[in-house]
C-alpha positions as CSV (number, residue, x, y, z in Angstrom):
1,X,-16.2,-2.2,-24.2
2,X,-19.4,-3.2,-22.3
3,X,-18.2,-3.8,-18.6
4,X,-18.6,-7.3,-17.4
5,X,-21.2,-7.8,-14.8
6,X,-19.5,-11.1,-12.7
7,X,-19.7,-9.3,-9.6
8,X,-23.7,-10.0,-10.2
9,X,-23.1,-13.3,-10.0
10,X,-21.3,-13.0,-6.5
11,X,-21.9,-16.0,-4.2
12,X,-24.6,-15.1,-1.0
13,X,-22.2,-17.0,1.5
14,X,-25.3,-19.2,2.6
15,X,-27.0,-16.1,3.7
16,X,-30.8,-15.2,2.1
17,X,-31.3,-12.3,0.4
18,X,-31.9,-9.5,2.4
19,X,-30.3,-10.8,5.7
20,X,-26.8,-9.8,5.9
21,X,-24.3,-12.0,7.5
22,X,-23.1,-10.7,10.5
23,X,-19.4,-10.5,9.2
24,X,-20.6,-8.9,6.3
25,X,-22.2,-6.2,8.5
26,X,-18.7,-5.7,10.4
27,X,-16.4,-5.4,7.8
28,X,-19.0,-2.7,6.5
29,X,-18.3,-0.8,9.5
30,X,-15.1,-1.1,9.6
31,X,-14.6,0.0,6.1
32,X,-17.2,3.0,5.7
33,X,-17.5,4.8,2.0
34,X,-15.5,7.5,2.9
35,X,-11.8,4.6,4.4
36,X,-12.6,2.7,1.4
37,X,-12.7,5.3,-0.9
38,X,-9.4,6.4,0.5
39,X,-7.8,3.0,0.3
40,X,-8.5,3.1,-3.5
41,X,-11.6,1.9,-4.0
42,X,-13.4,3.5,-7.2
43,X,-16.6,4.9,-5.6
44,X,-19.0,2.9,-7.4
45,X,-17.6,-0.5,-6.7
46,X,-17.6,0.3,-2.6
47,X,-20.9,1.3,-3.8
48,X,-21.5,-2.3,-5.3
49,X,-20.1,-3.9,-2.1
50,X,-22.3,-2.0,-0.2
51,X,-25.5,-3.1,-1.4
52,X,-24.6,-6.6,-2.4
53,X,-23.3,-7.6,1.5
54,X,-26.4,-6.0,2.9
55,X,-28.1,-8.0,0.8
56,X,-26.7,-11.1,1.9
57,X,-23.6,-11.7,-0.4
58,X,-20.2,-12.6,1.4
59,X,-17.7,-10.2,1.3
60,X,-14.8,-12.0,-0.3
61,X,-17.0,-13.0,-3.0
62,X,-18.0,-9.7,-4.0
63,X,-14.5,-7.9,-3.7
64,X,-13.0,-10.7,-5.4
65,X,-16.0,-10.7,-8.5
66,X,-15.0,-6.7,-8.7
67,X,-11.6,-7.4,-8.6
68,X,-11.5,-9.6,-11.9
69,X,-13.7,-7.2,-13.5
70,X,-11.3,-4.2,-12.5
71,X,-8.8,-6.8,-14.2
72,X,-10.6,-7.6,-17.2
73,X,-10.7,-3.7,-18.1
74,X,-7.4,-3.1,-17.2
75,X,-6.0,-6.0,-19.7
76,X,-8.7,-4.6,-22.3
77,X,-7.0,-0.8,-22.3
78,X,-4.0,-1.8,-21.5
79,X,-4.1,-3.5,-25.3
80,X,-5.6,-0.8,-27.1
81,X,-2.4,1.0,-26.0
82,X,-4.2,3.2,-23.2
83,X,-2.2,2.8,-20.6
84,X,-3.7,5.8,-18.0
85,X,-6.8,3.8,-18.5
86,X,-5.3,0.0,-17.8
87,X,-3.2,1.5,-14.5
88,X,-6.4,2.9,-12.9
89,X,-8.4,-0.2,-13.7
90,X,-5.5,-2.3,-12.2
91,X,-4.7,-0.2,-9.2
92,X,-8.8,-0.4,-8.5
93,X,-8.8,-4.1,-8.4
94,X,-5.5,-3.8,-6.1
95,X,-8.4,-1.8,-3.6
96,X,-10.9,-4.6,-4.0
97,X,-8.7,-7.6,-3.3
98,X,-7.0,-5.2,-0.3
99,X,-10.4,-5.5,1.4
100,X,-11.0,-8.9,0.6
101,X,-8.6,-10.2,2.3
102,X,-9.1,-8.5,5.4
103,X,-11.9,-10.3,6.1
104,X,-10.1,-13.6,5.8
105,X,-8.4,-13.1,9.4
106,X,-9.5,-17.1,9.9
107,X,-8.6,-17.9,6.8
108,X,-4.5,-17.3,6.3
109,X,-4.1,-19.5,3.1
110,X,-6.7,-17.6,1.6
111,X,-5.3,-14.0,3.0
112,X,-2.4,-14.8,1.8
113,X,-3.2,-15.5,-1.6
114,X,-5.5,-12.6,-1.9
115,X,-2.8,-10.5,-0.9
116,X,-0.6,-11.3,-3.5
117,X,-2.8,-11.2,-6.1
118,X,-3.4,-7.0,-5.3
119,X,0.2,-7.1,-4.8
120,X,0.5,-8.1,-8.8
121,X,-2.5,-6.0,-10.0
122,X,-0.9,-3.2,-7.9
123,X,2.9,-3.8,-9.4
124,X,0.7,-3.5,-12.9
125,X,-1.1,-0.4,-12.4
126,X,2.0,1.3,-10.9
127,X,4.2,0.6,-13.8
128,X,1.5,1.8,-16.7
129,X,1.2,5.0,-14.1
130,X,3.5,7.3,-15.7
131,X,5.2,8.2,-13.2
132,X,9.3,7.6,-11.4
133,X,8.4,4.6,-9.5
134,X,10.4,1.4,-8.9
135,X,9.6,-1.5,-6.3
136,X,12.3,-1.9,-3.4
137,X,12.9,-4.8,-1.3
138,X,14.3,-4.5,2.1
139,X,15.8,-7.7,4.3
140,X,15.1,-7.5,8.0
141,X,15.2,-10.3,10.7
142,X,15.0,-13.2,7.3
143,X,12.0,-11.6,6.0
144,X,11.6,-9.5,3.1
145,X,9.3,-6.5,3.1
146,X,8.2,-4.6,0.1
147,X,8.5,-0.8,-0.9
148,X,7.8,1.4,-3.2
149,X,10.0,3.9,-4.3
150,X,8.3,7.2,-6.5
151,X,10.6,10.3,-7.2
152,X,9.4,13.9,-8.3
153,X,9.5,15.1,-11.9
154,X,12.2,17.1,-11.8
155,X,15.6,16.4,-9.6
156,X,17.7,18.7,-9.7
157,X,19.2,17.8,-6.8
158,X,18.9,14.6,-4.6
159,X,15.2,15.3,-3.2
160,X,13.6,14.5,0.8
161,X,12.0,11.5,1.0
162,X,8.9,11.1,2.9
163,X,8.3,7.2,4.2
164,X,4.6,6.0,4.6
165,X,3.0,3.2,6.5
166,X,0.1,2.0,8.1
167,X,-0.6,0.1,10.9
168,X,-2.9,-2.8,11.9
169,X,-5.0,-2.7,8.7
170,X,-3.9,-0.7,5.9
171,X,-0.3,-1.4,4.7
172,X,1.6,0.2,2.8
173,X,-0.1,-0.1,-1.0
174,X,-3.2,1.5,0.4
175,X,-1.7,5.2,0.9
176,X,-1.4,5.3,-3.2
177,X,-3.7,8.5,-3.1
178,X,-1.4,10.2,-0.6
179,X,1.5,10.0,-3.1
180,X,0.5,12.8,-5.6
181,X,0.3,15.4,-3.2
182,X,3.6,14.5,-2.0
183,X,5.3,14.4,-5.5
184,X,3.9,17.6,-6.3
185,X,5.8,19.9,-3.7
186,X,9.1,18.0,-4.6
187,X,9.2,15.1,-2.4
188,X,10.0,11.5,-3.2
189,X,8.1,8.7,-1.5
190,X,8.6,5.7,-0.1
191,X,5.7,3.2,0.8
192,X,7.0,0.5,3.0
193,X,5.6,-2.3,4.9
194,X,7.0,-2.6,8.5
195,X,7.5,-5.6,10.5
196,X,4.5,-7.3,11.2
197,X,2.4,-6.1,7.8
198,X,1.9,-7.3,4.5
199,X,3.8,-10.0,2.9
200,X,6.1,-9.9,5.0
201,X,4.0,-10.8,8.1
202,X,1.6,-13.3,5.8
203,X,4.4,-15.0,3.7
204,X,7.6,-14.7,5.7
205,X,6.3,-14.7,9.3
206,X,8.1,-11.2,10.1
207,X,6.4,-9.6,13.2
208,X,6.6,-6.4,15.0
209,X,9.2,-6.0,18.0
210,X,10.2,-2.6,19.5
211,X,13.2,-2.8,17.6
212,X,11.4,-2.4,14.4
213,X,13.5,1.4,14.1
214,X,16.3,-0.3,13.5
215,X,14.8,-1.6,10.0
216,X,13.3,2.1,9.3
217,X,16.6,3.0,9.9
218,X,18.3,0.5,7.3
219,X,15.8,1.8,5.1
220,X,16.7,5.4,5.1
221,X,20.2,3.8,4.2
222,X,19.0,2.3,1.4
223,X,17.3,5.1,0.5
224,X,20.3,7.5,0.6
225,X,22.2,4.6,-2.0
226,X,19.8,4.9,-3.9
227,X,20.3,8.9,-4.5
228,X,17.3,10.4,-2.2
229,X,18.4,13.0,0.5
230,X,18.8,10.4,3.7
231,X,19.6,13.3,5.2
232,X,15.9,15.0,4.2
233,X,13.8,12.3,5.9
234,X,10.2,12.5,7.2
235,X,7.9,9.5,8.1
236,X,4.1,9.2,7.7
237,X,2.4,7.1,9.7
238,X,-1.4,6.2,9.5
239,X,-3.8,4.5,12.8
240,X,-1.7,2.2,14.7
241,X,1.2,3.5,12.3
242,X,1.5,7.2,13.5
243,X,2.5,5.6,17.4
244,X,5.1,4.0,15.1
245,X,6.1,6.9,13.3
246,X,6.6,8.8,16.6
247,X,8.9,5.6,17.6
248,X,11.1,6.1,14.3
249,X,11.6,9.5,14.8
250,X,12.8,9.1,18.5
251,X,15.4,6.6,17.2
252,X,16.9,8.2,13.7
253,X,18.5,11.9,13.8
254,X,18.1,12.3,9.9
255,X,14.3,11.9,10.6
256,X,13.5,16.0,10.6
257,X,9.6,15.6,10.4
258,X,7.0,13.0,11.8
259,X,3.6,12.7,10.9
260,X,1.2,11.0,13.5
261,X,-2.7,10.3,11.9
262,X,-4.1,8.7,14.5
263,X,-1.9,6.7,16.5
264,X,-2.4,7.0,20.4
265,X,0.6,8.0,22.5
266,X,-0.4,5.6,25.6
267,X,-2.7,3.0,25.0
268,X,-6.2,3.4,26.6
269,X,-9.2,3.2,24.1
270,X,-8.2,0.7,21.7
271,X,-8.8,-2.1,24.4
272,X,-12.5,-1.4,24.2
273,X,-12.3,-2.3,20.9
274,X,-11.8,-6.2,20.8
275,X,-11.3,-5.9,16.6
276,X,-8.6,-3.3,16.7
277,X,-6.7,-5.1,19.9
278,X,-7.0,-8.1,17.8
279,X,-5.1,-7.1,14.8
280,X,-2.5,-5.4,16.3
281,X,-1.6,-8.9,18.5
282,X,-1.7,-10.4,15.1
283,X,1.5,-7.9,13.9
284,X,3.1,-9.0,17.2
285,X,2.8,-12.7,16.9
286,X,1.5,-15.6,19.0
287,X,1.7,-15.3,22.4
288,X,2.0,-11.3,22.1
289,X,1.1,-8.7,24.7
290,X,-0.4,-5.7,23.2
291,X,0.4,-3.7,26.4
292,X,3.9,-4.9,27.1
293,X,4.0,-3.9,23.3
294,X,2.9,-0.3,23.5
295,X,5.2,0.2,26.8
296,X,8.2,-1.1,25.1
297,X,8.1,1.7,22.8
298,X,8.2,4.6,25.3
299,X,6.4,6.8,23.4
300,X,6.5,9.6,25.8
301,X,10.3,9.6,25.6
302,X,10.2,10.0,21.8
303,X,8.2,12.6,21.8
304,X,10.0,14.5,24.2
305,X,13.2,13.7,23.2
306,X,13.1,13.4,19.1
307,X,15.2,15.9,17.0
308,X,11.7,16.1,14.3
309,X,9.5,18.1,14.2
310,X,5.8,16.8,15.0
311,X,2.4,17.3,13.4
312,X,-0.5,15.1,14.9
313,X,-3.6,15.1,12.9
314,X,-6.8,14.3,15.1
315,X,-10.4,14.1,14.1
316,X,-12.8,15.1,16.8
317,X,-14.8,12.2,15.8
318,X,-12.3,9.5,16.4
319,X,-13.4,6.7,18.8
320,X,-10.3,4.9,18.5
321,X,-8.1,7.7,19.9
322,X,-8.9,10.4,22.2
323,X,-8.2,14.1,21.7
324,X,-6.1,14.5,24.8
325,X,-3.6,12.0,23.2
326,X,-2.8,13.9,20.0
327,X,-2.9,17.0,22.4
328,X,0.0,15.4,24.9
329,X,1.9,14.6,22.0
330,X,2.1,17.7,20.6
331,X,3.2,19.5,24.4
332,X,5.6,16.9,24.9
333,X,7.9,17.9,21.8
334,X,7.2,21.2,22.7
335,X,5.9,24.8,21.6
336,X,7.5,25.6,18.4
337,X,8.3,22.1,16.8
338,X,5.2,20.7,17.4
339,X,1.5,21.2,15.1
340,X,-1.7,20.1,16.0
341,X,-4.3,19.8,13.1
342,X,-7.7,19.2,14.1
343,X,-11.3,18.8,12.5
344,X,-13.8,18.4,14.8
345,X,-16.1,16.6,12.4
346,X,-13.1,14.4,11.6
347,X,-13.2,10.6,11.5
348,X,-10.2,7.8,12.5
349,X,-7.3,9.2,10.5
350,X,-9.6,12.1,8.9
351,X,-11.0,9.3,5.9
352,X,-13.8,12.0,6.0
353,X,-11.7,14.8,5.0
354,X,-8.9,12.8,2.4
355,X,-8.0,15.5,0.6
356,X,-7.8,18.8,2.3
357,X,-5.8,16.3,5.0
358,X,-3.2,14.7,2.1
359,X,-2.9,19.0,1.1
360,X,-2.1,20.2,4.2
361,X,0.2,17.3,5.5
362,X,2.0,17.6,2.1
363,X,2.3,21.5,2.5
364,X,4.1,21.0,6.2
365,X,6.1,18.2,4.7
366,X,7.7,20.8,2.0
367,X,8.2,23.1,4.2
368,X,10.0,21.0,7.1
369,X,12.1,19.5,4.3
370,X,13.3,22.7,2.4
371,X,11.8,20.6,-0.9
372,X,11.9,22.2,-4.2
373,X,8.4,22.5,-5.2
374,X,7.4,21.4,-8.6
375,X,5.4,23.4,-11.4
């Protein structure tokens, strides 16, 4: 099949050639080669968006152009029969429409209906995937937020289950990438989206409150009723998501290990970043205080006073989040159940070094959860 070239065609957004919008120059920053990439993105469409925005193309347009080609090659294998072929294709123009719409934050309508469209083309690519996965819906506060559910190969037994979220940007679909690593020492996974992300913060108006561990909590339940160890949990959280995950860990007893990527223990240098302030009021609703937010969560305390064990992972190159953050963290929970995993040359939740960081967080993972490590 020759590929379709539409994304060629890709609207310039009233912008001349060779003068980038200023939007288009933002969400290039924001989502560098190396986040995109690890969102999903195939590397030569990011490499596509790259050179079309700087050259004056809107960035919608041009995600949503790649997307329907992504689409278009996923329908073609997907009817010859190949259906390893059709799921990549799909879950590639699940990436493109993910970073389409966030850079509709004026635009809701439009959000919206770009993020149900990679919600579809995700659904698609999952179930031609091969692999134990099943969509979950859980009912908080008269929302309803999606998971995904993916169990190992072999279960022998009922196995851990390690939960994974984002925070202010990427939900939950965008950690795809993570879940092989995971699967492959034994442990099922569940991709949810919290309070305040997702569909159910763009459809059904659910937004983040302190309270939000009592839904990770109803989660685990469902979890365990649905024959994973609740017993076995861990939780993942990535950015604005590992302050979260820290949270959840302080308020559930069966969580035995937390993950933090990049999520700040007190809040200090996000507010010099009007962007990242920005979309974490938009998880908390109209009329939200980020700080009030952030102090109702007593981090501190949870780290102190969780039963789980903690690893913080921290890139020395992280302007959102200090070092001595991850490094308080760590000595509040204490010598012995806490791990610090540093690369100096790292980026915001180490996009810079994907997969030597998805290896070694999925090592710890198996070995705080006793899982039975496949192959």
């Amino acid at each position: 099949m020759r590929p379709s070239d539409s994304w060629r065609e890709a609207a310039s957004a009233g912008h001349a050639p060779g003068e980038p919008s200023p939007h288009g120059e933002a969400m290039l920053r924001a989502y560098g080669l190396d986040r995109a990439v690890d969102y999903g993105m195939a590397l030569d469409d990011m490499l596509r968006v790259d050179a079309r925005v700087r050259a004056g193309a809107g960035w919608a347009n041009v995600l949503e152009h790649l997307a329907s080609d992504n689409l278009q090659r996923a329908e073609f294998q997907s009817g010859l029969g190949h259906a390893s072929s059709a799921s990549g294709f799909y879950l590639h123009a699940a990436a493109c429409l993910r970073l389409a719409q966030a850079g509709c934050e004026e635009d809701l309508p439009q959000r919206r209906t770009l993020y149900e469209r990679q919600s579809i083309a995700f659904a698609r690519g999952v179930s031609c995937s091969g692999l134990h996965a099943q969509p979950m819906a859980f009912s908080f506060r008269d929302a309803t937020h999606q998971g995904w559910v993916v169990r190992p190969s072999a279960e022998d037994a009922p196995p851990p289950c390690v939960l994974v979220w984002g925070g202010a940007d990427g939900w939950c679909e965008a950690f795809w990438r993570s879940v092989p690593s995971l699967l492959e020492r034994g442990l099922a996974v569940c991709l949810v989206e919290l309070p305040g992300q997702g569909l159910a913060r763009l459809r059904d108006g659910s937004y983040l409150r302190a309270d939000f561990t009592r839904f990770v909590s109803l989660v685990i339940d469902a979890l365990g009723e649905a024959g994973l160890d609740s017993n076995r949990t861990a939780v993942v959280g990535h950015s604005m998501g590992g302050s979260l995950a820290m949270a959840a860990a302080g308020g559930d007893e069966r969580i035995r290990a937390c993950v933090n990527n990049g999520g700040v223990l007190e809040r200090d240098a996000t507010d010099h970043f009007p962007r990242a302030t920005r979309r974490v009021a938009a998880m908390l609703g109209p009329d939200a205080d980020v700080g009030m937010f952030y102090a109702s969560l007593a981090l501190p305390t949870a780290a102190r006073t969780m039963q789980a064990d903690l690893l913080c992972v921290q890139g020395g190159k992280d302007v959102l989040v200090a070092d001595a953050q991850a490094r308080q963290a760590v000595e509040l929970r204490g010598a012995g159940h806490a791990t610090l995993a540093y690369w100096p040359e790292g980026v915001h939740c180490i996009y810079n070094h994907a997969l030597e960081r998805n290896c070694l967080v999925a090592d710890w993972l198996a070995d705080k959860l006793g899982a039975a490590r496949q192959g």
